[in-house]
mmCIF file of the N, C-alpha and C atoms, coordinates in Angstrom:
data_MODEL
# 
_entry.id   MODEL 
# 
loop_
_atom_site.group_PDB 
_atom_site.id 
_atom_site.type_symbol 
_atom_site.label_atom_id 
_atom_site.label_alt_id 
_atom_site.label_comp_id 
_atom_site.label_asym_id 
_atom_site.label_entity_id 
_atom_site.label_seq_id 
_atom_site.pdbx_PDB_ins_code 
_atom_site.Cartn_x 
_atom_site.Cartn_y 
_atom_site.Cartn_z 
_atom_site.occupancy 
_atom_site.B_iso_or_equiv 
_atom_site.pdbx_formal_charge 
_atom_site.auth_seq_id 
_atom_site.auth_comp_id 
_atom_site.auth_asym_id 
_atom_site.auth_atom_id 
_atom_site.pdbx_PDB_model_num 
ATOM 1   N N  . UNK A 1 1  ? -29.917 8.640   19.603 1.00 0.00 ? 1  UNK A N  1 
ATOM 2   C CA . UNK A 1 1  ? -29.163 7.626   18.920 1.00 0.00 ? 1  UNK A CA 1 
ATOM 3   C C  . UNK A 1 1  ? -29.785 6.269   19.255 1.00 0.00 ? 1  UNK A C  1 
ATOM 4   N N  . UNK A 1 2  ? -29.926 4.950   18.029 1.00 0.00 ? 2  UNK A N  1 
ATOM 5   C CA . UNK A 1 2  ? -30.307 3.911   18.761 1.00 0.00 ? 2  UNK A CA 1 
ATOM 6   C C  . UNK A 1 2  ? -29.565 3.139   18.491 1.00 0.00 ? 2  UNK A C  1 
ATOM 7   N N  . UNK A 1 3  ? -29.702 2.030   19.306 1.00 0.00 ? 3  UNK A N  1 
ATOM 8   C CA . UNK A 1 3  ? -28.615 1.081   19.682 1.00 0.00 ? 3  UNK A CA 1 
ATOM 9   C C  . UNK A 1 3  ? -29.203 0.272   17.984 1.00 0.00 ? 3  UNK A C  1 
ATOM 10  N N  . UNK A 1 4  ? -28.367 -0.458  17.684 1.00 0.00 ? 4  UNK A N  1 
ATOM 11  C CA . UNK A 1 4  ? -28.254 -1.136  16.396 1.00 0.00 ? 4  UNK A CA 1 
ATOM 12  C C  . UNK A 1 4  ? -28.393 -2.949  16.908 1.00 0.00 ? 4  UNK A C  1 
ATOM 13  N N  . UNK A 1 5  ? -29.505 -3.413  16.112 1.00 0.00 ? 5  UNK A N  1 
ATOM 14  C CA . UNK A 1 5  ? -29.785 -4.845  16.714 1.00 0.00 ? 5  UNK A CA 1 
ATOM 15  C C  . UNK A 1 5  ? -28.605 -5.319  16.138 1.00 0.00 ? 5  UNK A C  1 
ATOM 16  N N  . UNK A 1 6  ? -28.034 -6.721  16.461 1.00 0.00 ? 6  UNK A N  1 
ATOM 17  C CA . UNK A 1 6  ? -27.356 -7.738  16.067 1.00 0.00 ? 6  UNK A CA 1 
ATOM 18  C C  . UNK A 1 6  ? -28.099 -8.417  15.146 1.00 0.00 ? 6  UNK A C  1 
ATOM 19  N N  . UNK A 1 7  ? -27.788 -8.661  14.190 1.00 0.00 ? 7  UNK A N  1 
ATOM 20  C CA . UNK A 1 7  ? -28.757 -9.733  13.321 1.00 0.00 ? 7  UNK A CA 1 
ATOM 21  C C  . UNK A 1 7  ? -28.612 -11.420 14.121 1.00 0.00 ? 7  UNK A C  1 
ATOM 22  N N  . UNK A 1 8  ? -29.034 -12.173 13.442 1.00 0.00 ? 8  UNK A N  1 
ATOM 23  C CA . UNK A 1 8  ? -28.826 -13.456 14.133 1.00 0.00 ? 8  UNK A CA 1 
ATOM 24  C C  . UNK A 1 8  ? -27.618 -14.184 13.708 1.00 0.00 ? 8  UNK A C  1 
ATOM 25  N N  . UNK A 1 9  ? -27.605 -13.930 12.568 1.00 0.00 ? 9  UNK A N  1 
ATOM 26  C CA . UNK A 1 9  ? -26.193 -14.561 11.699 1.00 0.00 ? 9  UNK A CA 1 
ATOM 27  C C  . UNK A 1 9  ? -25.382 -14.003 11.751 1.00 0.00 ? 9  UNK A C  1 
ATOM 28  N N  . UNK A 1 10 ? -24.810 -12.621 12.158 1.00 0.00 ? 10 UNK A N  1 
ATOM 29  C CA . UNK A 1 10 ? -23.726 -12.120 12.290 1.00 0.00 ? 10 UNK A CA 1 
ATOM 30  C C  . UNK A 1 10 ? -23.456 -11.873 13.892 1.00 0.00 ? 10 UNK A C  1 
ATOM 31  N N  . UNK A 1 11 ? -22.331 -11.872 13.716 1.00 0.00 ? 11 UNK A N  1 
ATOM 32  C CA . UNK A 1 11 ? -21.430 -11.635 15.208 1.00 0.00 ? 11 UNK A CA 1 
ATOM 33  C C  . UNK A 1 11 ? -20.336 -10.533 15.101 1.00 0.00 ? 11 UNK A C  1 
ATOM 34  N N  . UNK A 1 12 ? -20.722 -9.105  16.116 1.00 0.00 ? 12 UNK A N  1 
ATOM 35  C CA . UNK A 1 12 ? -20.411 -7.671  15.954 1.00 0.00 ? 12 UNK A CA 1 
ATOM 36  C C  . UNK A 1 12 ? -19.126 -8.111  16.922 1.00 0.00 ? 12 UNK A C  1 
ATOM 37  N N  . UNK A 1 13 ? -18.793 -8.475  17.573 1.00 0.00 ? 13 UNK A N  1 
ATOM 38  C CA . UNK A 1 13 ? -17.745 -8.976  18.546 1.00 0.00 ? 13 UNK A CA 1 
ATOM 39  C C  . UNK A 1 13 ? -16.620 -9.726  17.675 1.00 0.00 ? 13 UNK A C  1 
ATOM 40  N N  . UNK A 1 14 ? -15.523 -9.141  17.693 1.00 0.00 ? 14 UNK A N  1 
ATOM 41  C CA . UNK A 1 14 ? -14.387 -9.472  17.223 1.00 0.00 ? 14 UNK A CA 1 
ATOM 42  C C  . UNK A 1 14 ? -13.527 -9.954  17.883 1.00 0.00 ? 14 UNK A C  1 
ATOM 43  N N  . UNK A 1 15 ? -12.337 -11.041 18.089 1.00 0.00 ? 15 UNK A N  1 
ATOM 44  C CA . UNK A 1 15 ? -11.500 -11.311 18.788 1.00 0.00 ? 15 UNK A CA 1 
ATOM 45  C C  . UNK A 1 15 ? -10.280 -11.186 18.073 1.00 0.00 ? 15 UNK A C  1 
ATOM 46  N N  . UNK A 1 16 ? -9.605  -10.935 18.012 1.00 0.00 ? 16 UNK A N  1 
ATOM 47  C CA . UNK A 1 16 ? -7.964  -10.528 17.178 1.00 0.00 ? 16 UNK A CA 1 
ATOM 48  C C  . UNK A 1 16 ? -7.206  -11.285 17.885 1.00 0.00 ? 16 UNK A C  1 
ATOM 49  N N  . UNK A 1 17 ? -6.772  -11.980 17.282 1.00 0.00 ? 17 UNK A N  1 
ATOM 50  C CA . UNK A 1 17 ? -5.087  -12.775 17.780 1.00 0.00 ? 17 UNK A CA 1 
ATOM 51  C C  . UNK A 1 17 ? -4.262  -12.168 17.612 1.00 0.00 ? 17 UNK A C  1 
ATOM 52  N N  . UNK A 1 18 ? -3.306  -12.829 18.657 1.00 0.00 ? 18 UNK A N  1 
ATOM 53  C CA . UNK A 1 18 ? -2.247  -12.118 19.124 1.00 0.00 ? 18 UNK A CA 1 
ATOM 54  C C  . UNK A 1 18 ? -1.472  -11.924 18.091 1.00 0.00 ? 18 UNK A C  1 
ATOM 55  N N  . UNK A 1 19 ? -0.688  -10.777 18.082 1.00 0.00 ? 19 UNK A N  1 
ATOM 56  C CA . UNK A 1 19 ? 0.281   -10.818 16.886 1.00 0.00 ? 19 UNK A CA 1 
ATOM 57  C C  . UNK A 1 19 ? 1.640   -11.488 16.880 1.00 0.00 ? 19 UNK A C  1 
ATOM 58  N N  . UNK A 1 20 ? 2.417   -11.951 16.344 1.00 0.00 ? 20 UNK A N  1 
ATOM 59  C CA . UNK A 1 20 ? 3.747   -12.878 16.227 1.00 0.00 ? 20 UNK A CA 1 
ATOM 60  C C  . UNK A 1 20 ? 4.374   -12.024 16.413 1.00 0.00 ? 20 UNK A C  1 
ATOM 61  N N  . UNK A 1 21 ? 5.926   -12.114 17.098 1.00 0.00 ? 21 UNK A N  1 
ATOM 62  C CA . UNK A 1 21 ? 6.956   -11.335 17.257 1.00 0.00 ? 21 UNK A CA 1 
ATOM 63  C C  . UNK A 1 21 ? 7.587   -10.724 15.789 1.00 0.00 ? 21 UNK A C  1 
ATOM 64  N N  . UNK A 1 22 ? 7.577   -11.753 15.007 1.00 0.00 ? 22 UNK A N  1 
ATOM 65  C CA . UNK A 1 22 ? 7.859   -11.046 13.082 1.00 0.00 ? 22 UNK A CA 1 
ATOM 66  C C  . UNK A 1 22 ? 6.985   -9.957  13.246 1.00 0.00 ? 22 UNK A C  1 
ATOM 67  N N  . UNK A 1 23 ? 5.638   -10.004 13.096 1.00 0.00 ? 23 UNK A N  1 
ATOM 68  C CA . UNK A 1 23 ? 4.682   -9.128  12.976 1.00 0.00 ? 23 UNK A CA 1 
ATOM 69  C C  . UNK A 1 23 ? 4.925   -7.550  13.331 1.00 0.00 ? 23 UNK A C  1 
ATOM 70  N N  . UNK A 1 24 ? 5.144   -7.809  14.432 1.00 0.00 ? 24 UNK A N  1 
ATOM 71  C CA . UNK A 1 24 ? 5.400   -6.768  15.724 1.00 0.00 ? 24 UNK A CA 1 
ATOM 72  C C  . UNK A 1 24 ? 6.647   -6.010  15.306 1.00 0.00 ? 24 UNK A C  1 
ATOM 73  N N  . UNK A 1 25 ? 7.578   -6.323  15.046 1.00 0.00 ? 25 UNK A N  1 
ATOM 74  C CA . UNK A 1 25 ? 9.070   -6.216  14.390 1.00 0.00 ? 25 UNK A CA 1 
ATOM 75  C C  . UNK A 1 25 ? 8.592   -5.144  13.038 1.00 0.00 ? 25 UNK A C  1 
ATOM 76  N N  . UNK A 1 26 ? 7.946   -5.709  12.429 1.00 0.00 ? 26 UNK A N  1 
ATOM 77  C CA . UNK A 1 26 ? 7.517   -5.304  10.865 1.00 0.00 ? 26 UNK A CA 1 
ATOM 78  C C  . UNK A 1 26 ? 6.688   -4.067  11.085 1.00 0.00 ? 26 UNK A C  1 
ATOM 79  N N  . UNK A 1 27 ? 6.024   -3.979  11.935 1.00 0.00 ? 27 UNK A N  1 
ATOM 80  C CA . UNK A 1 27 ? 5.334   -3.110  12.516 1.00 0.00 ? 27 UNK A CA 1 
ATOM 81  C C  . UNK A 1 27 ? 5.954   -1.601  12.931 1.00 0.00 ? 27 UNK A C  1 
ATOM 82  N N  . UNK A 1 28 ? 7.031   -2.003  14.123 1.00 0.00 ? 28 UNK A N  1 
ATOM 83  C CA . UNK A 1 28 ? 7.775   -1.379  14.503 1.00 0.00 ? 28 UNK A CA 1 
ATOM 84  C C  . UNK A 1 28 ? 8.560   -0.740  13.182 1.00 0.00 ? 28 UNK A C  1 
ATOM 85  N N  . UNK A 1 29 ? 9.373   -1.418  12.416 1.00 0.00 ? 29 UNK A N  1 
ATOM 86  C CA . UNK A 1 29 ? 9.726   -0.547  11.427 1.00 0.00 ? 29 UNK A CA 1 
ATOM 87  C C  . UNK A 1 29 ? 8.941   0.316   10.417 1.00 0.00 ? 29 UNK A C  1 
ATOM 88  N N  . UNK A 1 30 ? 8.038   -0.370  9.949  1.00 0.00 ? 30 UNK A N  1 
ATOM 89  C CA . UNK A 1 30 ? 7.487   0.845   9.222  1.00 0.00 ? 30 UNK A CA 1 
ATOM 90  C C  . UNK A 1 30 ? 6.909   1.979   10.146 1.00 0.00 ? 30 UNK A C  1 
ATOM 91  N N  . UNK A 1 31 ? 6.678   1.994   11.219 1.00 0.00 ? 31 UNK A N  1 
ATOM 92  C CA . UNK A 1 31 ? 6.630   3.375   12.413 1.00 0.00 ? 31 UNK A CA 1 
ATOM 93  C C  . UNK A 1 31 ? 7.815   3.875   12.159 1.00 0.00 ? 31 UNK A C  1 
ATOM 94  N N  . UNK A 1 32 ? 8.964   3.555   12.445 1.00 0.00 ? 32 UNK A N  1 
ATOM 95  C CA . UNK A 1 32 ? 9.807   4.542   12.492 1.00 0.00 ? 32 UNK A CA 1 
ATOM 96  C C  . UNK A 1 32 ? 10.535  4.929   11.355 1.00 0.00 ? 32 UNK A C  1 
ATOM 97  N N  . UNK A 1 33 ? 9.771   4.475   10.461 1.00 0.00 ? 33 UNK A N  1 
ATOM 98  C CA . UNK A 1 33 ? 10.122  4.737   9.246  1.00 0.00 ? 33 UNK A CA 1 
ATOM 99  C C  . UNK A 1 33 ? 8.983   6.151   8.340  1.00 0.00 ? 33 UNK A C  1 
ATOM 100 N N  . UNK A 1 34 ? 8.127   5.956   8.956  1.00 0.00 ? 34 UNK A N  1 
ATOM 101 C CA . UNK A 1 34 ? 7.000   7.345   8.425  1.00 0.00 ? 34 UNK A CA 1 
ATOM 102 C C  . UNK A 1 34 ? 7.188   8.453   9.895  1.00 0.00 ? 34 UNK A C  1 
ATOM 103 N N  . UNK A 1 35 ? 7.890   7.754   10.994 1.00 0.00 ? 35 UNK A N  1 
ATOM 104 C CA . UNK A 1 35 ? 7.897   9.129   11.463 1.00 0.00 ? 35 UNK A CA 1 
ATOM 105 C C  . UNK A 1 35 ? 9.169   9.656   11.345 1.00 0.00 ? 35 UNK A C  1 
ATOM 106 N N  . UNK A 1 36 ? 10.372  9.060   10.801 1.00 0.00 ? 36 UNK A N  1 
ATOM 107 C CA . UNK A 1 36 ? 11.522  9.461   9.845  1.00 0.00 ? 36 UNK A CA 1 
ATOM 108 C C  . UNK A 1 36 ? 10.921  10.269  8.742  1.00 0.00 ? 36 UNK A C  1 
ATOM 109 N N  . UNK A 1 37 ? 10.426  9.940   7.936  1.00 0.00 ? 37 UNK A N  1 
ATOM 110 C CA . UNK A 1 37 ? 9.760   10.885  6.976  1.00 0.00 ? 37 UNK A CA 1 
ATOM 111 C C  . UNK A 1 37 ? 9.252   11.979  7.044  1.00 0.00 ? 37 UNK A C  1 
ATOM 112 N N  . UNK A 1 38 ? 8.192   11.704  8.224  1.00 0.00 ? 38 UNK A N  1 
ATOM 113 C CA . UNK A 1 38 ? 7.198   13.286  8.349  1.00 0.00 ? 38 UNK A CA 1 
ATOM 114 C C  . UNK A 1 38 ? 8.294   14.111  8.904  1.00 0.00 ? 38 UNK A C  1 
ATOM 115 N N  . UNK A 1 39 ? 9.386   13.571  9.889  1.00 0.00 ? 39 UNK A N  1 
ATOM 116 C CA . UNK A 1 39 ? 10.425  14.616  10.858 1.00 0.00 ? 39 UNK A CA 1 
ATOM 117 C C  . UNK A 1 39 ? 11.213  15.646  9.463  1.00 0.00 ? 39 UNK A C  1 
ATOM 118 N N  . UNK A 1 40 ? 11.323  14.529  8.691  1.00 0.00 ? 40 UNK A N  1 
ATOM 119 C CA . UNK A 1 40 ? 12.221  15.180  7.658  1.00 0.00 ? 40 UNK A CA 1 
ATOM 120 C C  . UNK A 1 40 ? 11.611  15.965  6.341  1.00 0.00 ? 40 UNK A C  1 
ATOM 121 N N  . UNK A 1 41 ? 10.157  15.940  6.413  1.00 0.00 ? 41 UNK A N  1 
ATOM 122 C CA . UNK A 1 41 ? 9.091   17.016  5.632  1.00 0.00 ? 41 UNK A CA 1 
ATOM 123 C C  . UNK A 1 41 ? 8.914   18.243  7.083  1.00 0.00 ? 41 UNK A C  1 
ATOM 124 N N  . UNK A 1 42 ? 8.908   18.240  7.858  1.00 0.00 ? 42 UNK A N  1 
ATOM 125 C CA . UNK A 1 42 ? 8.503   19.298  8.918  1.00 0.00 ? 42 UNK A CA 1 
ATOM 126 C C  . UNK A 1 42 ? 9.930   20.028  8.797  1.00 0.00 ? 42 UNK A C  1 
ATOM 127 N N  . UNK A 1 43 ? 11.171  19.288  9.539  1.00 0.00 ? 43 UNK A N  1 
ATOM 128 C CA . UNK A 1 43 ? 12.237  20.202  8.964  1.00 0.00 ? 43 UNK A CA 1 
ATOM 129 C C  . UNK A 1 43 ? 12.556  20.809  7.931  1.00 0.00 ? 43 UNK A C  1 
ATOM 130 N N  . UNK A 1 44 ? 11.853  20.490  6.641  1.00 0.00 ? 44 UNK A N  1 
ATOM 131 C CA . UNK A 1 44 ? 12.157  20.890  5.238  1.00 0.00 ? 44 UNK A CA 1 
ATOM 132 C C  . UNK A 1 44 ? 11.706  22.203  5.142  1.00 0.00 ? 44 UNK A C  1 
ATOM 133 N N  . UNK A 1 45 ? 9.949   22.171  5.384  1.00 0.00 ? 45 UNK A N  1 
ATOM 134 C CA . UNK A 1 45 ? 8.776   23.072  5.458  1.00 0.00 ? 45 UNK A CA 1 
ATOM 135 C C  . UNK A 1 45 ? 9.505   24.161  6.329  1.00 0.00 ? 45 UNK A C  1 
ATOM 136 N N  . UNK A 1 46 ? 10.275  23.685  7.681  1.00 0.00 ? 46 UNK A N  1 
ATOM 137 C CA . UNK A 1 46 ? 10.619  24.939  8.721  1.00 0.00 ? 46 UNK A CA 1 
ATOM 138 C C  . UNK A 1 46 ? 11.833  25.574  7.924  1.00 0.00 ? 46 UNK A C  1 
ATOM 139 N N  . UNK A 1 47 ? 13.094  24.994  7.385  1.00 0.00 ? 47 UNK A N  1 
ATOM 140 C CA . UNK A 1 47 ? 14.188  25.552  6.658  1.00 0.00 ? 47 UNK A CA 1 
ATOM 141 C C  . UNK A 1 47 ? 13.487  25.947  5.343  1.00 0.00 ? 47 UNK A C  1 
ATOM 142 N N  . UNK A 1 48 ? 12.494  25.969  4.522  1.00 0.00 ? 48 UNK A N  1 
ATOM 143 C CA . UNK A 1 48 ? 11.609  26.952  3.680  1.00 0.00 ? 48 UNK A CA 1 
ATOM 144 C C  . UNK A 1 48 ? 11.376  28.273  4.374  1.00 0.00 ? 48 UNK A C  1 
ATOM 145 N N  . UNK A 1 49 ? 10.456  27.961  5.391  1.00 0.00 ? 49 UNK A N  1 
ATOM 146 C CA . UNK A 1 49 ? 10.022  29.010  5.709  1.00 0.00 ? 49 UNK A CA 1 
ATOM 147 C C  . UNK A 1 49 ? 10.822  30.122  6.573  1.00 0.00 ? 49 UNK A C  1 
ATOM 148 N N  . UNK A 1 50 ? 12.028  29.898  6.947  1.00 0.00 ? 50 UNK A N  1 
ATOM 149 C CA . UNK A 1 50 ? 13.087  30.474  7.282  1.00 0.00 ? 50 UNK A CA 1 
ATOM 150 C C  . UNK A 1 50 ? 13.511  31.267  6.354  1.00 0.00 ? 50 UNK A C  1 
ATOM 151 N N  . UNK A 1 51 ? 14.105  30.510  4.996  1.00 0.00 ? 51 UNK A N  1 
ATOM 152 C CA . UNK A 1 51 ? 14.716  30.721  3.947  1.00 0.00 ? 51 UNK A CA 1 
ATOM 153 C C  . UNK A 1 51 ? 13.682  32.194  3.369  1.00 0.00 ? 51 UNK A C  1 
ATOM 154 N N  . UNK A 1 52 ? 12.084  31.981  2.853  1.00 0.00 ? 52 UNK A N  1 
ATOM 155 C CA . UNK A 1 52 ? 11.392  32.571  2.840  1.00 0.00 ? 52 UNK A CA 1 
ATOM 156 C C  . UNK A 1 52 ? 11.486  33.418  3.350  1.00 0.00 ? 52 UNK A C  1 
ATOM 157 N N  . UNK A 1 53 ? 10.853  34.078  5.102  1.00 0.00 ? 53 UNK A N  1 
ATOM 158 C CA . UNK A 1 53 ? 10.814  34.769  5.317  1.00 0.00 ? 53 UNK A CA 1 
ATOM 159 C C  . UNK A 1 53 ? 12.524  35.830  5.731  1.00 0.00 ? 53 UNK A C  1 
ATOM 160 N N  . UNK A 1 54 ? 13.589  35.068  5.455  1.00 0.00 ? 54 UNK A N  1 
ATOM 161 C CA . UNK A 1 54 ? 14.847  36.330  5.664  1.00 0.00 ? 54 UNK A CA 1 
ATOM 162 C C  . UNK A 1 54 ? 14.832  36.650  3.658  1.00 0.00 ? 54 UNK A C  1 
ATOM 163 N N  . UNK A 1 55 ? 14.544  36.033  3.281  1.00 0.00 ? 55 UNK A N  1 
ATOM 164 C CA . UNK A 1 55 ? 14.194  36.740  1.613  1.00 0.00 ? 55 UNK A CA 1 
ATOM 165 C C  . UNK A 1 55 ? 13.451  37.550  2.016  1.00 0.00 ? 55 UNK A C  1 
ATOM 166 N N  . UNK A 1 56 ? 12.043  37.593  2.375  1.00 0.00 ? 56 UNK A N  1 
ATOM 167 C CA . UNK A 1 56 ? 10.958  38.892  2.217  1.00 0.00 ? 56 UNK A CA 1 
ATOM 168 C C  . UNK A 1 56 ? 11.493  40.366  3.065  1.00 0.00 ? 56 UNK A C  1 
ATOM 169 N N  . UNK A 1 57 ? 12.497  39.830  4.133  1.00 0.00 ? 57 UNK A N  1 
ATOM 170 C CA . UNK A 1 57 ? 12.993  40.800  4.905  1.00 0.00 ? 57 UNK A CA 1 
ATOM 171 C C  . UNK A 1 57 ? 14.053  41.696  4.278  1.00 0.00 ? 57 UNK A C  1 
ATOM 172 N N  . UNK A 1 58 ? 15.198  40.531  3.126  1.00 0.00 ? 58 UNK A N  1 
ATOM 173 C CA . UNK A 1 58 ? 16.458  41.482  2.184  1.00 0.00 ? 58 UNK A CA 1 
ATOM 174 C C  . UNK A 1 58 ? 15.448  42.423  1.377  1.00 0.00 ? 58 UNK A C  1 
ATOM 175 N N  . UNK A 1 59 ? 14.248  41.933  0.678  1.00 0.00 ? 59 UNK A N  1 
ATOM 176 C CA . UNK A 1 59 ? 13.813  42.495  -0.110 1.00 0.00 ? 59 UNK A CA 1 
ATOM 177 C C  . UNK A 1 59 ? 13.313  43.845  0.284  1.00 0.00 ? 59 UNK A C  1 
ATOM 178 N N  . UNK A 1 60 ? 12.309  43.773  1.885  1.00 0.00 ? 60 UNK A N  1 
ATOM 179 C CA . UNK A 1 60 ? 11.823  45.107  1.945  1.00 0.00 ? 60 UNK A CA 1 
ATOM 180 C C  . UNK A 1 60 ? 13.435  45.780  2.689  1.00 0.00 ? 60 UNK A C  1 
ATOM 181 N N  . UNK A 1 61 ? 14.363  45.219  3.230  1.00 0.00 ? 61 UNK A N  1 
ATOM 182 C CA . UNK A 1 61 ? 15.437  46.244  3.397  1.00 0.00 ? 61 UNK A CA 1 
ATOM 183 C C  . UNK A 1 61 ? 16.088  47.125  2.362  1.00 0.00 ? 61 UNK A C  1 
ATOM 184 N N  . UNK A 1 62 ? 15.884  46.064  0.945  1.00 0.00 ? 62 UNK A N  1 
ATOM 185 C CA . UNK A 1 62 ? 16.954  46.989  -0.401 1.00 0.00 ? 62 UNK A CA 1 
ATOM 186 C C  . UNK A 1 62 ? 15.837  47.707  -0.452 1.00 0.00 ? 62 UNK A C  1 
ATOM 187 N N  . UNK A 1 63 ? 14.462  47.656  -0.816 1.00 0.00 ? 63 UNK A N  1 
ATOM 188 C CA . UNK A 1 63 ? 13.188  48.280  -1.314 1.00 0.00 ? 63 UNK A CA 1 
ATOM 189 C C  . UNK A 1 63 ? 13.668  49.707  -0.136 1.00 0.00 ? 63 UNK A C  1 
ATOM 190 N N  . UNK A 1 64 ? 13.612  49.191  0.911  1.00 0.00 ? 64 UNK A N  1 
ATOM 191 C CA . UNK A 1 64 ? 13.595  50.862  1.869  1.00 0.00 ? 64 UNK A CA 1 
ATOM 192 C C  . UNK A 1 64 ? 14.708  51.967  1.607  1.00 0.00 ? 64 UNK A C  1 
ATOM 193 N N  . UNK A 1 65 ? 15.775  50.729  1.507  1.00 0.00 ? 65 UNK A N  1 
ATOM 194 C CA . UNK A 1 65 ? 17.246  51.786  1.027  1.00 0.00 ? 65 UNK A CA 1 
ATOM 195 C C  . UNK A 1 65 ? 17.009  52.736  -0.117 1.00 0.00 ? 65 UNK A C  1 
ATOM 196 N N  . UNK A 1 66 ? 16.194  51.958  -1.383 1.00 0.00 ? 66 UNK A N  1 
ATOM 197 C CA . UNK A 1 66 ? 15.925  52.511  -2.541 1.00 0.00 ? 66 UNK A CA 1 
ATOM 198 C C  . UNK A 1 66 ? 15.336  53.943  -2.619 1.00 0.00 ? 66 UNK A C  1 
ATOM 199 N N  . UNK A 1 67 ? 14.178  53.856  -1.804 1.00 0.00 ? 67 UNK A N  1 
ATOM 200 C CA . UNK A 1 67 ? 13.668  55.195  -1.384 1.00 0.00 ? 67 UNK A CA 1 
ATOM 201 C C  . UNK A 1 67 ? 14.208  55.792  -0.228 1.00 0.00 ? 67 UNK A C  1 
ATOM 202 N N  . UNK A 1 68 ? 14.973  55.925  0.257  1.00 0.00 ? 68 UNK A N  1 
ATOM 203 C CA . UNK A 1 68 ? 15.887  56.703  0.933  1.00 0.00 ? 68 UNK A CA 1 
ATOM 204 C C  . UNK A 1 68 ? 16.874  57.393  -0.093 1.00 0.00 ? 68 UNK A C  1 
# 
């Protein structure tokens, strides 16, 4: 791997200011606002696949009764 020159006119070094307490706030909510979301797509997906698999289970139970 090689190291990558700096040109002369550009500067690879960034400094970020601090963020404002609004900022931070605004921040904070939309976090707990997509991990509100994903919690409530993962529970969905798990009560599917619940739902799903005790269906595939009635089905092969009537299917077995049938041939009995």
């Amino acid at each position: 791997m090689k190291l990558i020159k700096e040109p002369v006119d550009v500067d690879f070094i960034i400094e970020s200011k601090p963020w404002s307490e609004s900022e931070v706030n605004e921040l904070r909510l939309i976090m707990r606002k997509t991990k509100a979301d994903a919690t409530k797509k993962i529970k969905k997906k798990t009560k599917e696949n619940k739902l799903s698999a005790a269906h595939s289970q009635n089905v092969s139970v009537n299917t077995a009764r049938q041939l009995l």
